[in-house]
Every structure is written in structure tokens, then in C-alpha cells.
N, C-alpha and C positions, 0 to 999 in steps of 0.2 A: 412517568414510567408506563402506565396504562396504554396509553395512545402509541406508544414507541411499540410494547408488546404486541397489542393487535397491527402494529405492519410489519412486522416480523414474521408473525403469523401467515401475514398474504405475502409476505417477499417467501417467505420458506417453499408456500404453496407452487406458485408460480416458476421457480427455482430446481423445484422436487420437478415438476413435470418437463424443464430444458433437459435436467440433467439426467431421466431416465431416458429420455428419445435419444440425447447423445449416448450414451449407453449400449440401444439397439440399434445405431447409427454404426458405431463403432464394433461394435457384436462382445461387447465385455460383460458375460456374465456372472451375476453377483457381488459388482462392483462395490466397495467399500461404501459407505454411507453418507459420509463427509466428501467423500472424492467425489461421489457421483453428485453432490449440490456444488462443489467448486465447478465439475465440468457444466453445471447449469449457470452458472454463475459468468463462466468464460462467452458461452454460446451468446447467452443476456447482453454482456459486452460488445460483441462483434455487432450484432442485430442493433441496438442500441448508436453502437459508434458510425455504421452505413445510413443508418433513417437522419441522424445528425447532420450527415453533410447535407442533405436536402430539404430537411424540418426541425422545428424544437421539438423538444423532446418533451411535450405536453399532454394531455388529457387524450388529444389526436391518437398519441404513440402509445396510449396504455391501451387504448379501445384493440387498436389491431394486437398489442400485446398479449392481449386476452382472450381475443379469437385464436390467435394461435394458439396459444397456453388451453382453451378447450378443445382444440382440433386434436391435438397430441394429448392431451388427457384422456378421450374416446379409445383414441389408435393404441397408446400403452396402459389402458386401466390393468390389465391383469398384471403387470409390471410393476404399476403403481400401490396395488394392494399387497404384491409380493414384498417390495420393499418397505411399504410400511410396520409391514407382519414383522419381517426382521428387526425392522428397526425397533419395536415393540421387543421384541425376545433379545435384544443386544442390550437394551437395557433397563430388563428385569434380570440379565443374569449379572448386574454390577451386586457387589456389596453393600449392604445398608446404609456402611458409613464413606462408601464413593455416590452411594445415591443421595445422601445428603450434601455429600461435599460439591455436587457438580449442583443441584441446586441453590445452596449458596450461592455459587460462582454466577448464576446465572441471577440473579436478585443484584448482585451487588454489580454488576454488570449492565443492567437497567441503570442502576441509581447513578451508575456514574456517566451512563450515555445519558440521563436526562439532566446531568449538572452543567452549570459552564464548562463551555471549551476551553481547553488549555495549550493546544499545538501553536505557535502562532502564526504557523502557516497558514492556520486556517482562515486567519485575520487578512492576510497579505494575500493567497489566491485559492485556498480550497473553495473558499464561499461564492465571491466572484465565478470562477470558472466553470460550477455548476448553476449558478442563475444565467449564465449565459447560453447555456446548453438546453436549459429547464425553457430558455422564452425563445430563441434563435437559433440554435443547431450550433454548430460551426462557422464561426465570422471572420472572414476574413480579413488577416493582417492583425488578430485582437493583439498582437504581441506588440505594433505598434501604440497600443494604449498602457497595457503592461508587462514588463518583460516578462512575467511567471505565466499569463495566461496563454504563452505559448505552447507553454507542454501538457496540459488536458490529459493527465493518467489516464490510464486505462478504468483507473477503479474510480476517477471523476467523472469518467463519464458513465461505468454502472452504477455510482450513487446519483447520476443523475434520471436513469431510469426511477430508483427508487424512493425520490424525493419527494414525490406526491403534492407540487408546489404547487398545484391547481383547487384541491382541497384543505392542504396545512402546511406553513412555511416552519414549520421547526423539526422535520424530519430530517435528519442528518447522521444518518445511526449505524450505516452500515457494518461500518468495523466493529462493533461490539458487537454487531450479527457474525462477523467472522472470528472476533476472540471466540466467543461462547462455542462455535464448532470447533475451533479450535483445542479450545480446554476438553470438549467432548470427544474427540476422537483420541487426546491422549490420555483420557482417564481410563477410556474401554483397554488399550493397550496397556494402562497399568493394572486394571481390574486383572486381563490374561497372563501377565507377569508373577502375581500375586497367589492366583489358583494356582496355576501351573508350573511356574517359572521357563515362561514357552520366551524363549531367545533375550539374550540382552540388549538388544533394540528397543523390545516392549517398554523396559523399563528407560531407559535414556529417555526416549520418545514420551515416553508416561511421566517423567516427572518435569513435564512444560509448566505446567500450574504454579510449582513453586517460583516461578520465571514471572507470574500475575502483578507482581507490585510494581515491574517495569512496566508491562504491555499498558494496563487500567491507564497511564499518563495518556495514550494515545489514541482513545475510542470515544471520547467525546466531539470529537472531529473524524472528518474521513480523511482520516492518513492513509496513504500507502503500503505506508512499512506496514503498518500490522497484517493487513494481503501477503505481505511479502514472507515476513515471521512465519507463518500460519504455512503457506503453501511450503515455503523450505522447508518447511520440517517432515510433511507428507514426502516429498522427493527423497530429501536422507535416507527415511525410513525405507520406499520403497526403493531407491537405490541399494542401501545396506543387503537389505535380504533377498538381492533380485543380483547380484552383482557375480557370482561365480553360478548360478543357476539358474537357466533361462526361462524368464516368465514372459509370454506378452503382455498381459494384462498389467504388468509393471513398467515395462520401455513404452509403453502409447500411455499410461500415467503420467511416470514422469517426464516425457518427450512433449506432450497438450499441457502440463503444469507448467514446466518452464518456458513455453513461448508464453500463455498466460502474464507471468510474472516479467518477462521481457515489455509485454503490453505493458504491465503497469507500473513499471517503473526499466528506465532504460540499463541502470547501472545493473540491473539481475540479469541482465543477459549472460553473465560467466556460467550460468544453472543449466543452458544449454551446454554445455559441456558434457554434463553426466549422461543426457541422451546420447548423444555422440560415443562417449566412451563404451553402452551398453550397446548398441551398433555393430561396432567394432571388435566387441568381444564374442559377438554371438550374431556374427555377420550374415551365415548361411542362413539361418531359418526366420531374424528379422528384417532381412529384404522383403522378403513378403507381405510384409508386416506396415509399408512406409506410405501409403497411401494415401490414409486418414491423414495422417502426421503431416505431409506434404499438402491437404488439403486447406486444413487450418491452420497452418505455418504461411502457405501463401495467401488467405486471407487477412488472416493478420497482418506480411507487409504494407499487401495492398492495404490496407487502412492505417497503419500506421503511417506513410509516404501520405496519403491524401491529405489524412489530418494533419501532417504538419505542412505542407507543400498550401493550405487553405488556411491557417492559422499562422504560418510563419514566411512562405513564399520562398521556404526550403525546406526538400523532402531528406532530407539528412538532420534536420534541426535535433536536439542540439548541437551537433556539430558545425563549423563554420561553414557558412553555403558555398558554392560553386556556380560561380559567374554566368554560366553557358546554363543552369539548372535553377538559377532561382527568377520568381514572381517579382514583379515591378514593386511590388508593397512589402518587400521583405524588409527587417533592418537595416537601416543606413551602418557602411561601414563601421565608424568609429564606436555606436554604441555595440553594436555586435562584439566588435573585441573589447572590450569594455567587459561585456558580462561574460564572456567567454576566460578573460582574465579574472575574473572577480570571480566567480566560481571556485577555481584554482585557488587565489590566494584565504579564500573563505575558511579552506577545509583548513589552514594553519594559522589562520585568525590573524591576518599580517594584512598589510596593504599591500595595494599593485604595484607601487613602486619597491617597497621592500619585496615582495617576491620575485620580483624581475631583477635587482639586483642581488640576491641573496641564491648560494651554491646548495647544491642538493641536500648535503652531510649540515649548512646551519637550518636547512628547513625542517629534515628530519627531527634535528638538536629543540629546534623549535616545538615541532609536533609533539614531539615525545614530553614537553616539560608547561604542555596547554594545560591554563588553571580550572581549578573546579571537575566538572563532569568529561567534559574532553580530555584531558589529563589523564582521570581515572580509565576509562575505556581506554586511551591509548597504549597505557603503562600497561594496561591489564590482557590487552589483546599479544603484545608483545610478551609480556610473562607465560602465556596460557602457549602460544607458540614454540616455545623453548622447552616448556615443562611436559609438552602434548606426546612426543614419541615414546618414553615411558609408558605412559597410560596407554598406549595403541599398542606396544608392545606385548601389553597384558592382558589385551583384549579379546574376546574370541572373534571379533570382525576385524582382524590388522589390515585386509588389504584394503576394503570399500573404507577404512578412515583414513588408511595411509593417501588414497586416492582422494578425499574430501581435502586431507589437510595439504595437497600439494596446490590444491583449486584455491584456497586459502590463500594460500602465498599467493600464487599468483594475481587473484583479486586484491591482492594489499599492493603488490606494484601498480598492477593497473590504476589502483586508487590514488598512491604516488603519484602518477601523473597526468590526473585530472582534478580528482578533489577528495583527499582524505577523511571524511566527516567520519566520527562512529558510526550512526547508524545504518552506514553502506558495509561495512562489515561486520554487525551484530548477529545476523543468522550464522555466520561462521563461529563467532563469539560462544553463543550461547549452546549449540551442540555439540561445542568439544568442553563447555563449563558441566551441561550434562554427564558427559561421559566419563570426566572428574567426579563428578557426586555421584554417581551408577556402581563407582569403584567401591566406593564406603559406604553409601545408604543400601544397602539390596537387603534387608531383611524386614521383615512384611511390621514389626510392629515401630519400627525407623523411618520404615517409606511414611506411612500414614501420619504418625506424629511430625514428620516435614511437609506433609499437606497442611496439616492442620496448624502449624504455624504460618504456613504461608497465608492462608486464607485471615487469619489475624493480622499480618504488618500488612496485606494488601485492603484489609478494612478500615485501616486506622485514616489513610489519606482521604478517605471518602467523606468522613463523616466529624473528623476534626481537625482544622487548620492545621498548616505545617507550611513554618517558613522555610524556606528553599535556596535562599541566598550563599550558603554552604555550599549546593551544588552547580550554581549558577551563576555568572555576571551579569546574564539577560535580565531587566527589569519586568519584563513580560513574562517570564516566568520564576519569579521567586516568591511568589505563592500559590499551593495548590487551592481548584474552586473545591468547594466543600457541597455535599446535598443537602439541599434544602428541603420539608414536608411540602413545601408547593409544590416540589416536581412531581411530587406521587399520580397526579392525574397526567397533567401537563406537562413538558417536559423546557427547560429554559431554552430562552431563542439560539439561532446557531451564532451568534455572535455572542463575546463575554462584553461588548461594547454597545452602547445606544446608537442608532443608526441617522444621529443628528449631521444635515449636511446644508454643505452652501453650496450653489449651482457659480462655476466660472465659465464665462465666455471666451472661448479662443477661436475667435474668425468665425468658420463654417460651423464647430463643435462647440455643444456645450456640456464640460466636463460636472462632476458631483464632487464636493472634496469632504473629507471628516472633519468635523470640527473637534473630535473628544479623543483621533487618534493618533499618537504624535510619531511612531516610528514609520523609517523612509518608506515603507512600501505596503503600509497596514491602509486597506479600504473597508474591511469588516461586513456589516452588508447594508452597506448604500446601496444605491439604487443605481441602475445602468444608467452610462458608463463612468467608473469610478474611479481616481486617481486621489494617493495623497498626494498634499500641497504638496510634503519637500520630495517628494520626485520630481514632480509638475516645473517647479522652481529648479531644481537642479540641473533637471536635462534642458531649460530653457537657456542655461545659464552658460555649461560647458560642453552641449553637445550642440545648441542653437537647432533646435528642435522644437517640436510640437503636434501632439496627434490632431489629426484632420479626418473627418468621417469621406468617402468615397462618394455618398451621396449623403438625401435626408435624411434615408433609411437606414438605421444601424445594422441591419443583415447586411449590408453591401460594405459594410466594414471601418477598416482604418486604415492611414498610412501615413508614415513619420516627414512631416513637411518641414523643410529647410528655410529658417527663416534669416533676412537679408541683418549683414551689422548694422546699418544705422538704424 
């Protein structure tokens, strides 16, 4: 816990000083608190993901990272002190008992960033993806070694800045740096709620906390989604109150959030939507206004296109490539529609074959009747959507939700047909479940007593077993990891797995396999480059495949070589 704290510390530092220069970049003054470290955190990203194509992302890239981080600490000190001072008086004016309650959060938040990992992404390609980044930048064709390590989030490659693999290989924490601001920016909003009873946004937006005994599953690893959680809900918000009255300082928020979230995960691109909308509604005085937005929107493609066009040898990836537009080391045909169909039949937990012969109305039928956890999200998102006009109806923001909940739908088709998973629609999920409980908790000694339960069922997982089998058919996850007093200093490895391997020979490559880790696509963190057996086996078997390094040198990459029947 200790050692995670103090890089927290220097990621904040370093983070505070992106996100004030973009600030005076942008000319947004008095920018929100949390907003201006997300836009430090976006800047991180871009810097980060351009030195990659051409270097790891090593001791090299923190040296110049920190020249610049003092250049711009020089250039905006007086900006730097000003938001400090705020940030010091935003929260001296919480309440006793949100100043204790955001403390907790933020303890129990360490304990569970220093337990085992639980995602089992993080098994299969979180960890991998940033040791690849951490020693090599960007490797071309890695997708021929692993299919997942083709897509390199946006947010694996800023926790690859912030892994500090040159000094300590167990930093892996970033998301719990992003819950924790997350929990902060909407306890301040509940704090304003509370005094004042200043808009019912404050409060929607302010009781995310009670929403902690989900998110906590997913900060022991650098997931995604919790980026995604975190920043949707800044958007919402400043959509909500920025939506019939024209603010700038809110359309270049939300308009730099949602490319952001587009980076870090592809399916959030519907978020650019609401930029759009605010455009369109207040056309005349934010043309002016599109510069910026245009600046860092085409940075971002241009790096998003690289990155995959050098990691997949298609700059559309994950879309199917284009003959005339892809790299010689791209996916051979058949696996490509392979994971492209497996994706798909994923989100309804059915095979390729049952999904390819199976009509829209049985997949639905399917979907809707998924056991366990998927089920419930499914059932539930569907119920919340039926029941949601009502509650909008009685709201004092009908339009900015009736316009969230049309984006909603529409994000559930488009998920329809690609890949259904909950947690591609849980930020819709959970701020129309707010605005459900906004209806009924609004009174100041209600609000409080459902923090303070929240903060109890979000403690119990931490610190005492709970089997999970209930909510799961995954074997990988039907038990939570528990904290243990060893983490108090140290924090456990980024793996929940021993990193015991055997080295296989294939021709020019030699692959690392896990010996302790039995699901298809779990590498954990072997050592470069890593494959489990039963992929390695499988795709030898029925795609008659095999990764091949380019040269010696692992920078110069991979590509999937065809190997003869006899």
C-alpha cells in the first residue's frame, strides 16, 4: 500500500502539471479539479503513445518526461499554486463526515490496489501488453503472437508510462488512481448538493460511491472500463447542465473527454455523440470554439491508425482490414474472421456456429436468459430502459436525459451487432440507476446513511473471502482475492499467478508458455514472448499457423507463418 501511495504521489504530481498547461493551452479558466488531471492524464497518453512507436517506454522516457513536467511547472507555477490553493479550500469545505467517508475510500482503495488481481484480462493481455510497451514501444504484428495484444488501450499504454518497470515491477495501480478521483469529484458534488441543494445532477453524480462495491472488482488491474466509468460520468454531468445553456468551458470538456474515452477503449466512441449534439445546438458561438477539439481529435487518429496499422497491419483494426490498406504481417484471413466472429458470438456466450446459424429474436431470447452475472445486467438494463421515461418525466433535466437515454438505445443496437457484453453498456446502466435513487434518497440524513452503507458492503470483499460462484460460471473468477497485512508495505505481484514457464521452440521463435495457467489465452506475466500452450496448440491445429519473429530482434516483431500439411 505504501509504495503504490508514494507513486501516486508522483503520478498526481506530474499529471497536475499536463493538466494545468493544457488548461492554458486551451484558455479554460478555473477548470474543475479532477477534469484538469483527466486532461493531464489524456496529454500523458498522446506523448506516451507517439515516443512508443519509436522507443520503450523506459527510464529513457521518464528522464525526458520530467524535463518537460519541469519546463511546464516553471512556465505555469502561478497556476499551479492557484489550483492547489483551490483544491485545499474545495476540500476543507466537505463535511466531517464526507471527509472521513472520502478517506476511507481512499485506504480501502490502496488495500485493494495492493491485493491480487482479479480481472482476468489482466491475465490474458493487460500484463503482457504493457511489458511490451515498458521494454519495446510498439512491435510490429504483436497481434500475430496474441490476438489481444493487438488492441493496446489507450489507458495501457498510460499505465505503461506509469509503471515504473525500471525500478519496481509491481506497480500496476492506475485505476484505483482513477477510482479514488473518481469517488472525489463526486463526493464534492454531493458535499454541494447537501449545503445547498444546488441542481439535481449534484446529487445523481454524487452518489457514484454507492456504485464502489462494483467498481473495487476492477482496480487491482488496469482495466479500461473503470477510465471509462469515471470519465462518463464527468461528460453526463457536464452535458446535463451545459445542454440548454451555452458554456464553453463544458463542449471542449466534454468534446477532449470523449475522444479521450474513444482512445481508450473503441466501443465509447458513441460519447462522441454528445459533443456533436452540443455543436449543433449552439452552432453560432461554438464554431469558434473547434480548434483545440480539431487539434486533439486529429492527434488522436493519427495515433490511433499508427498504432494499429504497426501492431495489426490494419489501421481500422478492430475492424476487418482492407486488402489495398493492410501491412504484409497483418492476420492471415481465417484467423481474422475467427476473432472477429468470436467476439460476436462471446457477447451471448454461444459458439460460432450457433451464432451463425441462429436468427436475431433466438439470440436476443438467448441474451436476455444469460446465467449468473450476465443475465442479471442483461435483465436489468432492459427493465431500467422501460421503467427510465417515468423517472425522466419527473425530472427537472427531461431533455439532457431524454437525449442520454436515446444514445442508450442506440448503443444497445449497435452492441447487438457487434458484441453485447454488460460492461459496454454499464455507464448507461448505472446513471439512469442513479437517477432512480436521486428520486427517493434526496434527503441529507438518507443520502449519508447510503454512503455509509455503501462503504460497509464495499469493505466486506476486501478483507474477507466471498465465494462468487453465484455470480459467475468463470472458474477464474469465483473467488474474490482478499488483503493480506503483507501488502501494507509491498503491494502483491501484478499477476494472481506464479510466473513458472517453459521455453518452446518453433523454427526461428522461441515462445515462453505457463505451466500453472490453464485457460486459452491466460500468459500472466511470463516473460517475452508469451503464449499459452492451448492457443499455441490450437492455432497450430486448425488454422495451420505459427508465430515467427521478422528477425532476431523482437522489435522488428511477428508474423503468422503458414505452415505446410505434411
Amino acid at each position: 500500500m505504501l509504495f503504490i501511495l508514494i507513486s501516486w504521489l508522483y503520478i498526481f504530481a506530474i499529471t497536475l502539471v499536463f493538466g494545468i498547461s493544457m488548461n492554458r493551452f486551451l484558455k479554460l479558466q478555473e477548470a474543475n479539479s479532477v477534469i484538469t488531471l483527466c486532461f493531464g492524464f489524456f496529454s500523458i497518453a498522446l506523448f506516451t503513445g507517439f515516443w512508443s512507436i519509436f522507443l520503450a517506454v523506459n527510464w529513457q522516457f521518464h528522464v525526458v518526461l520530467l524535463i518537460f513536467s519541469l519546463l511546464a511547472l516553471f512556465t505555469n507555477l502561478e497556476d499551479i499554486k492557484g489550483y492547489l490553493n483551490a483544491l485545499k479550500k474545495e476540500t476543507q469545505q466537505l463535511s466531517s463526515f464526507l471527509k472521513a467517508a472520502l478517506f476511507i475510500i481512499a485506504v480501502l482503495i490502496l488495500a485493494q490496489c495492493a491485493s491480487p488481481p482479479f480481472v482476468i484480462d489482466n491475465e490474458s493481455y493487460y500484463i503482457q501488453t504493457i511489458k511490451w510497451l515498458n521494454d519495446y514501444g510498439l512491435v510490429k504484428g504483436l497481434v500475430n503472437l496474441h490476438l489481444f495484444l493487438g488492441q493496446a488501450s489507450g489507458w495501457h499504454i498510460l499505465q505503461s508510462a506509469f509503471s515504473f518497470s525500471f525500478l519496481y515491477e509491481n506497480f500496476n495501480d492506475l485505476s484505483g488512481l482513477c477510482l479514488l478521483l473518481g469517488n472525489y469529484y463526486a463526493i464534492v458534488k454531493l458535499n454541494k448538493f447537501i449545503k445547498n441543494r444546488a441542481s439535481s445532477t449534484n446529487l445523481i453524480i454524487g452518489l457514484f460511491p454507492v456504485l464502489n462495491v462494483f467498481f473495487f472488482q476492477f482496480i487491482s488491474a488496469p482495466s479500461p472500463d473503470i477510465a471509462i466509468y469515471l470519465i462518463s460520468f464527468i461528460i453526463f454531468y457536464e452535458f446535463i447542465e451545459s445542454l440548454n445553456v451555452y458554456n464553453r468551458k463544458a463542449f471542449i470538456t466534454i468534446a477532449l473527454l470523449s475522444i479521450f474515452l474513444a482512445f481508450i477503449k473503441l466501443t465509447a466512441i458513441i460519447f462522441c455523440l454528445f459533443p456533436l449534439i452540443l455543436f449543433v445546438k449552439h452552432f453560432v458561438v461554438l464554431k469558434k470554439n473547434c480548434t483545440s477539439i480539431l487539434l486533439f481529435g486529429s492527434l488522436t487518429l493519427v495515433l490511433f491508425c499508427i498504432k494499429n496499422w504497426i501492431l495489426t497491419g490494419n489501421m481500422l483494426y478492430p475492424l476487418t482490414s482492407i486488402e489495398s490498406l493492410s501491412g504484409s504481417w497483418r492476420l492471415p484471413r481465417p484467423i481474422e474472421a475467427f476473432f472477429f466472429t468470436e467476439a460476436k458470438a462471446n457477447g451471448y456466450l454461444v459458439s460460432q456456429e450457433v451464432y451463425n446459424n441462429s436468427s436475431f429474436f433466438s439470440l436476443f431470447k438467448q441474451w436476455l436468459i444469460l446465467p449468473k452475472l450476465h443475465g442479471v445486467f442483461n435483465k436489468l438494463m432492459l427493465l431500467v430502459l422501460t421503467i427510465l421515461p417515468w423517472f425522466i418525466f419527473r425530472s427537472g433535466k427531461r431533455k439532457p436525459f431524454a437525449i442520454i437515454y436515446v444514445v442508450a438505445v442506440i448503443n444497445m443496437i449497435f452492441l447487438f451487432l457487434t458484441s453485447p457484453q454488460y460492461r459496454f453498456f454499464i455507464p448507461f446502466l448505472f446513471i439512469f440507476i442513479l437517477l432512480i435513487i436521486s428520486t427517493f434518497i434526496n434527503k441529507k440524513k438518507i443520502i449519508l446513511a447510503s454512503v455509509a452503507i455503501s462503504l460497509l458492503i464495499t469493505t466486506i470483499p476486501i478483507f474477507y473471502p466471498i465465494n462468487a460462484t453465484a455470480l459467475t460460471d468463470n472458474n477464474s473468477h469465483a473467488s474474490l482475492p482478499i488483503f493480506s497485512v503483507n501488502y501494507f508495505i509491498t503491494p502483491h505481484s501484478n499477476s494472481r499467478y506464479d510466473s513458472d514457464f517453459v521455453k518452446v521452440k518453433l523454427e526461428n521463435t522461441s515462445i515462453n508458455t505457463p505451466t500453472n495457467i490453464d485457460f486459452f489465452w491466460g500468459t500472466g506475466d511470463v516473460p517475452l514472448p508469451a503464449i499459452n500452450k492451448q492457443q499455441l496448440e490450437y492455432f497450430k491445429t486448425y488454422f495451420k499457423t505459427i508465430p515467427q519473429q521478422h528477425t532476431s530482434n523482437l522489435k522488428d516483431g511477428f508474423y503468422s507463418k503458414v505452415l505446410n500439411d505434411d
